[in-house]
DOLUMRO-47686 format. One line per 3 residues: number of its first residue (from 1); for each residue x, y, z of N, C-alpha, C. Coordinates in steps of 0.001 Angstrom, whole numbers. Example, Ala and Ser with C-alpha at 12.3 -4.5 7.8 and 13.67 -1.06 7.14 Angstrom:
2
1) 13190:-5690:7800:12300:-4500:7800:13200:-3300:7800  12850:-2250:7080:13670:-1060:7140:12900:30:7870 .
//
This chain:
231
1) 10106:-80801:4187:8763:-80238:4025:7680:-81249:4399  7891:-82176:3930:7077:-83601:4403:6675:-83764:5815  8388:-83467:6991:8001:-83218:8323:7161:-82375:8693 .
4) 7158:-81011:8198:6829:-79881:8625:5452:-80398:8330  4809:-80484:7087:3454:-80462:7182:2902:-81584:7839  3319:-82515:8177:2719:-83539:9183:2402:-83160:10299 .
7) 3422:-82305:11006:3059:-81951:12427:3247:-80501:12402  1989:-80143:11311:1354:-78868:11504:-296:-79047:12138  -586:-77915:12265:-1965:-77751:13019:-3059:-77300:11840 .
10) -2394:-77447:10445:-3092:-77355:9377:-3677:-79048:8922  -2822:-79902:9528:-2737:-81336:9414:-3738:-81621:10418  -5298:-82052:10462:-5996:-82250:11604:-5837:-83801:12195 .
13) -4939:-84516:11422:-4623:-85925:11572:-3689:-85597:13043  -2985:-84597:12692:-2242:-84650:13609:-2434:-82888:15122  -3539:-81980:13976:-3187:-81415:14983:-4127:-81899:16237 .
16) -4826:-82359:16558:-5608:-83065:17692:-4489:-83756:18718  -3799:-84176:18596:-2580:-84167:19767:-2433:-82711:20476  -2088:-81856:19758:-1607:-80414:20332:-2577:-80048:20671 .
19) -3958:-79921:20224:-5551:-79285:21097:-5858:-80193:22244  -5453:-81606:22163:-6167:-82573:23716:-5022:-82159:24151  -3540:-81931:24279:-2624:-81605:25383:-2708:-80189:26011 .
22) -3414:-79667:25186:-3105:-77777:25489:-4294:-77431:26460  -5742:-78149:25691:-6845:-78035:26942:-6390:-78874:28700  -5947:-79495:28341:-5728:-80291:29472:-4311:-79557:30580 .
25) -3411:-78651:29624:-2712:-78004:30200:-3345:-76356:30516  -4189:-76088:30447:-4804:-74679:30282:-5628:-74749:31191  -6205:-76432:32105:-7209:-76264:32828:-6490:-76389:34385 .
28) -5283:-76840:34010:-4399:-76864:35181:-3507:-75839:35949  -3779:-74875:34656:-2826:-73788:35629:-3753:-72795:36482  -3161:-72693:37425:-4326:-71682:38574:-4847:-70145:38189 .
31) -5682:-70011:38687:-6865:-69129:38235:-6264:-67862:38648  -5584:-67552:39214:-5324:-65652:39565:-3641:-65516:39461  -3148:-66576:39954:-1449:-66147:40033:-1039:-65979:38543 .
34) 565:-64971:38663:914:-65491:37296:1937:-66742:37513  2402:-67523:35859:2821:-68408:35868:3600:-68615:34893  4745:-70010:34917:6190:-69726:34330:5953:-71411:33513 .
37) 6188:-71180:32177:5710:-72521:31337:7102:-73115:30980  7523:-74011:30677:8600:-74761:30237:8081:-76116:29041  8388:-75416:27528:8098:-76583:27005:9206:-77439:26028 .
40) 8938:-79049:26021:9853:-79687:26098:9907:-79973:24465  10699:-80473:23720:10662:-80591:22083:9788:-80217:21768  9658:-79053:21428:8876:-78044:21025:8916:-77924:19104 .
43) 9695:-78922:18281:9789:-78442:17269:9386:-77415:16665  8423:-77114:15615:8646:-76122:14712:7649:-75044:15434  7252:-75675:16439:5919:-74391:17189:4654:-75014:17240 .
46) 3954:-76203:16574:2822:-76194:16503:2032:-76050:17920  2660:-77052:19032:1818:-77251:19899:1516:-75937:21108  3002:-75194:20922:2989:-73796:21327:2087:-72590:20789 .
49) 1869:-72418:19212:746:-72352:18920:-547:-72375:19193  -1017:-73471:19478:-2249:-74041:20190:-2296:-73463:21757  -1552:-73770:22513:-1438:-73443:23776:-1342:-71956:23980 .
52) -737:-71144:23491:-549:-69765:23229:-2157:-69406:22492  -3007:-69732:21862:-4184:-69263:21585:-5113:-69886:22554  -5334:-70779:22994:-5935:-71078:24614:-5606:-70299:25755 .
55) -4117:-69822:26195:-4228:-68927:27068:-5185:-67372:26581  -5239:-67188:25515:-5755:-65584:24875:-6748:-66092:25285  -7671:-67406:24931:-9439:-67383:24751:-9449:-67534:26444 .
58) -8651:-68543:26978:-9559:-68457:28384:-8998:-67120:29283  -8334:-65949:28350:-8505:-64684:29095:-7119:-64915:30292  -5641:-65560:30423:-4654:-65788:30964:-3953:-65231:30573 .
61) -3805:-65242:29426:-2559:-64552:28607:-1282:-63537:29636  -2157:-62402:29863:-1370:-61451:30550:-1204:-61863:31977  -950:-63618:32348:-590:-63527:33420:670:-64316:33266 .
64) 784:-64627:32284:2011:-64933:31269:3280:-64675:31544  4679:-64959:32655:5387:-64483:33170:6528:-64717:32415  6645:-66140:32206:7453:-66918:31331:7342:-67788:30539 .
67) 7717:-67607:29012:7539:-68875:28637:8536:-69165:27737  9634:-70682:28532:10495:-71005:27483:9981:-71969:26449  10470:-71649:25171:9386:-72868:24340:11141:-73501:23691 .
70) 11252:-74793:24080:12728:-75654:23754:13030:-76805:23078  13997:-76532:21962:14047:-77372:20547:15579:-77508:20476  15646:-78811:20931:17575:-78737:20775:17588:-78514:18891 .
73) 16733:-78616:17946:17142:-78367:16371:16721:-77156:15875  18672:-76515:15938:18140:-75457:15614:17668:-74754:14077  17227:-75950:13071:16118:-75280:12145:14958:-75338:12959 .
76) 14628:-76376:13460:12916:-76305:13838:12792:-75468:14949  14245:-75116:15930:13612:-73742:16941:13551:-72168:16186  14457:-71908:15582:14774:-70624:14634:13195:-70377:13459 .
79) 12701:-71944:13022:11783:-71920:12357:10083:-71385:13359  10090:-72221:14786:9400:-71218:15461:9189:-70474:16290  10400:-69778:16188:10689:-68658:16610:10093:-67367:15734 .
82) 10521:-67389:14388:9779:-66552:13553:8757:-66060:13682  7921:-67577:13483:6313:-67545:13529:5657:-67324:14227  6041:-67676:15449:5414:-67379:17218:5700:-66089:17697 .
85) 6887:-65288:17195:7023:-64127:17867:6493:-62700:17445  6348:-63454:15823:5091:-62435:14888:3622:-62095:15603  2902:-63854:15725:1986:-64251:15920:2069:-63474:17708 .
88) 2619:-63238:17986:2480:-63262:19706:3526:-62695:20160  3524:-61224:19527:3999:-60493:19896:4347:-59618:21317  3183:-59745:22217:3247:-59109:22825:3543:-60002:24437 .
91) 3776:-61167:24218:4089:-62434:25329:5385:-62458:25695  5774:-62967:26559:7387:-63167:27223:7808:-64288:26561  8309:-64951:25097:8775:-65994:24887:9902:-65691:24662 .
94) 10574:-67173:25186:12058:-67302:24988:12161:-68530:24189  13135:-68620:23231:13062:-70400:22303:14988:-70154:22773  14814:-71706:23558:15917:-72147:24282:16169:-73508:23551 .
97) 17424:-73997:23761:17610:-74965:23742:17827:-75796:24826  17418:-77477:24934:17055:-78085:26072:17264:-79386:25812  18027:-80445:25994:18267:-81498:26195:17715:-82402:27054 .
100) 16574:-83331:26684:15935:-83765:28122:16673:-85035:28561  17864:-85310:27967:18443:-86470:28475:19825:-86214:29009  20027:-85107:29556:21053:-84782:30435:20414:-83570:31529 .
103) 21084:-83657:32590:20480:-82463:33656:20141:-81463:33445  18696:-80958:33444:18245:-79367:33225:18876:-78485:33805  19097:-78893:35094:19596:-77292:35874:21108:-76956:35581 .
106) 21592:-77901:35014:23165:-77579:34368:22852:-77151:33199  21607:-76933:32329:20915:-76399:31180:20763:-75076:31249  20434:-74443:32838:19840:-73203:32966:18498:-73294:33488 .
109) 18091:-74285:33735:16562:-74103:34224:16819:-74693:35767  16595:-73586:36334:16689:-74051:37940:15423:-74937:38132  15988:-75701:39294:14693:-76119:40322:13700:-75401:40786 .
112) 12171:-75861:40714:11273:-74999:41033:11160:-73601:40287  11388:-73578:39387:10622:-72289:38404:9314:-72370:37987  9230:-73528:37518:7755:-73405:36721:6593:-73997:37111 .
115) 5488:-73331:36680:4058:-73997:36848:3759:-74989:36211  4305:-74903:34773:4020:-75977:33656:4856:-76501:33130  5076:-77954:33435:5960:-78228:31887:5029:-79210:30807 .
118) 5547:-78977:29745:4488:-79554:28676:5327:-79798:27644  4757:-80959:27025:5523:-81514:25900:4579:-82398:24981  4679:-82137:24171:3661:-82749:22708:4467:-83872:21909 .
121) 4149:-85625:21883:4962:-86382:21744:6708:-86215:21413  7342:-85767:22734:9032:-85918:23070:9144:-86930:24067  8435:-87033:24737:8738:-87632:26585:9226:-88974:26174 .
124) 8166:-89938:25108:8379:-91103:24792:10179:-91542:24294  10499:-90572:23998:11700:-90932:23158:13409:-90631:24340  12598:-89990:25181:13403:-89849:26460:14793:-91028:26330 .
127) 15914:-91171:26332:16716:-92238:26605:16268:-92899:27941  16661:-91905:29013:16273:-93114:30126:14897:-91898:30606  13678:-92780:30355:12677:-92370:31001:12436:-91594:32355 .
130) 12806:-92959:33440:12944:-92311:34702:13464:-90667:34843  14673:-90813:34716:15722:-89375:34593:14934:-88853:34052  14186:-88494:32994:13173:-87435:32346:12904:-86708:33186 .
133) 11567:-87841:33267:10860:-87399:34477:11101:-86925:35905  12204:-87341:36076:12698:-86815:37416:13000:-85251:37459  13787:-84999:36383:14435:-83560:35952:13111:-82873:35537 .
136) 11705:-83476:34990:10979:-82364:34550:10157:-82048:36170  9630:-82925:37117:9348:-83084:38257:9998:-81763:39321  11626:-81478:38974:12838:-80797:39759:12358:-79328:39230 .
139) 11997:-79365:37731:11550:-78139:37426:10642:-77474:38271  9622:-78417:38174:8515:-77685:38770:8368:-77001:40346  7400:-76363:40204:6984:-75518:41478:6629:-76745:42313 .
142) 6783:-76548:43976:5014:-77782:44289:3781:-77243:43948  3346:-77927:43512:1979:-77847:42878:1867:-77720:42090  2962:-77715:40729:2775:-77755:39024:2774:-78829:38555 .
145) 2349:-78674:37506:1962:-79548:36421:2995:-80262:35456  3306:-81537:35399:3437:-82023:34021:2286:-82513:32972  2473:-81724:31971:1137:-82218:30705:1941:-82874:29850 .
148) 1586:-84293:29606:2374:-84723:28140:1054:-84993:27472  1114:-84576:26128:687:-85151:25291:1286:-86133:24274  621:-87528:24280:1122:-88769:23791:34:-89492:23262 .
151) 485:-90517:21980:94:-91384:21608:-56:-92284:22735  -1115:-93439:22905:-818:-94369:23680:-1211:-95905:23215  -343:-96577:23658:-364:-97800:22515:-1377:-99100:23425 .
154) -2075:-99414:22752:-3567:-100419:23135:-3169:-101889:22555  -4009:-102523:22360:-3683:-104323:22236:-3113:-103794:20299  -3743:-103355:20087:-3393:-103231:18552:-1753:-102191:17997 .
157) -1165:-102680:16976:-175:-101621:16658:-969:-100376:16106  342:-98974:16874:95:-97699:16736:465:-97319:15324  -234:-97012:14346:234:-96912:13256:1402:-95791:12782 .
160) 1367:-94456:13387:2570:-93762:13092:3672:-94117:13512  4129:-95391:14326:5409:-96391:14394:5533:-97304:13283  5100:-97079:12525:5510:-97413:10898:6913:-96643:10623 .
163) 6625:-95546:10261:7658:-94475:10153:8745:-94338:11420  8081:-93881:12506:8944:-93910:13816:9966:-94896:13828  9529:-95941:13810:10646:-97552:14084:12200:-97386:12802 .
166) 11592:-96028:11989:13056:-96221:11218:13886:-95288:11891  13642:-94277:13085:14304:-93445:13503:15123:-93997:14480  16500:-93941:15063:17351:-94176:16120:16800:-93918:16944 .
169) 16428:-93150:17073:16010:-91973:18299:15077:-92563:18807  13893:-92774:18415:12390:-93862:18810:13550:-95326:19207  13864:-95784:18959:14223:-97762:19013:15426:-97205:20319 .
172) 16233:-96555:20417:17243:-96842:21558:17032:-96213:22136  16415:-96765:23365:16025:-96106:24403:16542:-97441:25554  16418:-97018:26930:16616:-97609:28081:15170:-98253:28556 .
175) 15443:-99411:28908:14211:-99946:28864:13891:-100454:30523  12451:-100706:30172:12768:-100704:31915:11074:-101941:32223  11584:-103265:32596:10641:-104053:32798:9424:-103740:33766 .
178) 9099:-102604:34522:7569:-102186:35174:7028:-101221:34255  7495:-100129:33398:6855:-99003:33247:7417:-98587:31839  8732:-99622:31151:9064:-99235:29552:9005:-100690:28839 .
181) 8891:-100946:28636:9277:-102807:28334:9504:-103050:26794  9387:-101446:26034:9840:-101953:24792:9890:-99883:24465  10524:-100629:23198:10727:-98587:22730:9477:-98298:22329 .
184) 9290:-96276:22168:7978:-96064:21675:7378:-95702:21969  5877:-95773:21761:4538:-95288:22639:4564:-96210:23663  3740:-95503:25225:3650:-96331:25948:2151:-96561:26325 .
187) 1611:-97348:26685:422:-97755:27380:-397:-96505:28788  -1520:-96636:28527:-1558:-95654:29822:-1126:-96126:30790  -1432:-97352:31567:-1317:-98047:32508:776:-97892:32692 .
190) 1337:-98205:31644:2709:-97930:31787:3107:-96133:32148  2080:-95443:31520:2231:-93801:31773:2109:-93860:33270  1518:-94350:33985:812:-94372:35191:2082:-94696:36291 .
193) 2456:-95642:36009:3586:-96485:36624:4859:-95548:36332  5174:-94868:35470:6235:-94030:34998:6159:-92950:35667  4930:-92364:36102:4760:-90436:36334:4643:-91023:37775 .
196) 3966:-92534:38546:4216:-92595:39942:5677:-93154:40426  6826:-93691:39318:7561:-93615:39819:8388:-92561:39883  8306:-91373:39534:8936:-90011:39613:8266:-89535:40435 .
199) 7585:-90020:41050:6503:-89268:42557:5648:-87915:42260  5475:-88278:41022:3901:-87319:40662:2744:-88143:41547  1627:-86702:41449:422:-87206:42148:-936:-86989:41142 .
202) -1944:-87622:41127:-3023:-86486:40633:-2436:-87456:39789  -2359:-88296:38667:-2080:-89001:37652:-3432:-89002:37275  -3203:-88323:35966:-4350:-88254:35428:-4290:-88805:33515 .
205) -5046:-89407:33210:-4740:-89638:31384:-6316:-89272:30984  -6214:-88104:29839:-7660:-87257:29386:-7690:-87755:27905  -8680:-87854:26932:-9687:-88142:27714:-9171:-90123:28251 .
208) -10575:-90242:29040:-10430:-91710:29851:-10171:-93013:28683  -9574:-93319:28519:-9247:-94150:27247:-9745:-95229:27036  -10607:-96090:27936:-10939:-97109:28036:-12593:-96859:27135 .
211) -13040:-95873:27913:-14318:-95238:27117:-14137:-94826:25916  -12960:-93631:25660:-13062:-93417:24503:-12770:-94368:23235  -12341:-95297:23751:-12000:-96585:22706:-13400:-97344:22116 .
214) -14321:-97443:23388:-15607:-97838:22810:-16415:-97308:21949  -16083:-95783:21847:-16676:-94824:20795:-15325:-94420:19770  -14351:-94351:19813:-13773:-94566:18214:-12152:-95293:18841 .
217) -12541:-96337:18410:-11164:-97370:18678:-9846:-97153:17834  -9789:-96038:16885:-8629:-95690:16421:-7887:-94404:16636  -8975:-93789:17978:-8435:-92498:18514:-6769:-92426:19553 .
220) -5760:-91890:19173:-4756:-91949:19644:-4273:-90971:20691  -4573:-90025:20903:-3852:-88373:21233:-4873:-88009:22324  -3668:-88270:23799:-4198:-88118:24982:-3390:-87231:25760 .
223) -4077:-86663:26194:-2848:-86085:28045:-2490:-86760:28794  -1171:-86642:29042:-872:-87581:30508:-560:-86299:31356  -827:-86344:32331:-662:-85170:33389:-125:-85825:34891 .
226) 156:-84960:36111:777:-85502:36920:1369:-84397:37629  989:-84072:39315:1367:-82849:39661:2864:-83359:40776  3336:-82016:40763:4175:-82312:41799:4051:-82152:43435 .
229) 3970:-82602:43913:3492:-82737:45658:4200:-82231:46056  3730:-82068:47499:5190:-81321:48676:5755:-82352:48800  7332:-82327:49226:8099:-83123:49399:7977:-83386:51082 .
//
């Protein structure tokens, strides 16, 4: 219960991750086509939530073709599954399960399906980064979007790696001296180096962090974004 209410959207500590990733994914998807979403540790629903009431306000909704929302745990997918399919009834969701550290398309998600993939702090915990990103990159359409929303870690320690650093899952990871150099949150500048070595373009981190640090230096919860090019 402790988890659950932390990374609810009743929690404003935390739901501000899921509102800066969802605007930033809502401004990226194109204006008339419809479009096919893929989201990545999706736990209990929150950030799907959020994103699912942004498509209604900016009037998208019904262009809504697909949307897998994916939680390899199945309490926290079954848990929002419930809630989301009440809430949003009338949408194409599917709650899949999805492993981002072995091959998607041996998962079921072909190459080139989707417009969006999006993920609300999972990417970081990736085993081997690269491979992530490569497989979420394979997903996409040309011209879609990866949105992560992430903590990003500055000269100072990130304080919810208090807790994190006792999990396996956060500490063993594959590390990688240009773009991972330790487990965890990563740096924008390391986001940067990570989404261009998977040959994203358009690398973008919202808001600009350097500014927003000068106006509140303990703000954490950014977009990393990054489109896929023609090959």
């Amino acid at each position: 219960e402790l988890w659950l209410s932390y990374f609810n959207n009743g929690n404003p500590a935390y739901a501000v991750n899921n509102w800066v990733a969802a605007q930033a994914a809502v401004q990226r998807l194109d204006g008339s086509a419809k479009f096919r979403i893929l989201e990545i540790g999706a736990g209990a629903g929150s950030a799907s939530e959020i994103l699912l009431g942004l498509l209604h306000k900016h009037g998208i909704a019904d262009r809504l073709e697909r949307y897998a929302i994916s939680e390899p745990s199945p309490f926290f997918r079954r848990r929002g599954e419930r809630y989301l399919k009440r809430r949003f009834a009338e949408l194409p969701l599917e709650f899949v399960t999805l492993d981002i550290d072995r091959p998607w398309q041996a998962q079921g998600f072909a190459d080139g399906e989707f417009d969006l993939v999006f993920g609300v702090n999972v990417m970081h915990v990736a085993k081997d980064l690269a491979f992530s990103l490569d497989e979420a990159r394979a997903a996409l359409r040309t011209g879609g979007w990866l949105v992560l929303g992430e903590c990003l870690r500055a000269a100072k320690p990130v304080f919810p790696e208090l807790i994190f650093q006792t999990l396996a899952s956060f500490r063993d990871v594959q590390l990688d001296s240009q773009f991972r150099p330790q487990p965890g949150f990563l740096s924008a500048t390391h986001w940067q180096l990570a989404l261009a070595h998977a040959r994203f373009t358009g690398i973008e981190i919202e808001p600009e962090p350097e500014r927003l640090r000068e106006i509140c230096p303990n703000f954490l919860a950014y977009a990393v974004a990054g489109q896929k090019p023609r090959e």
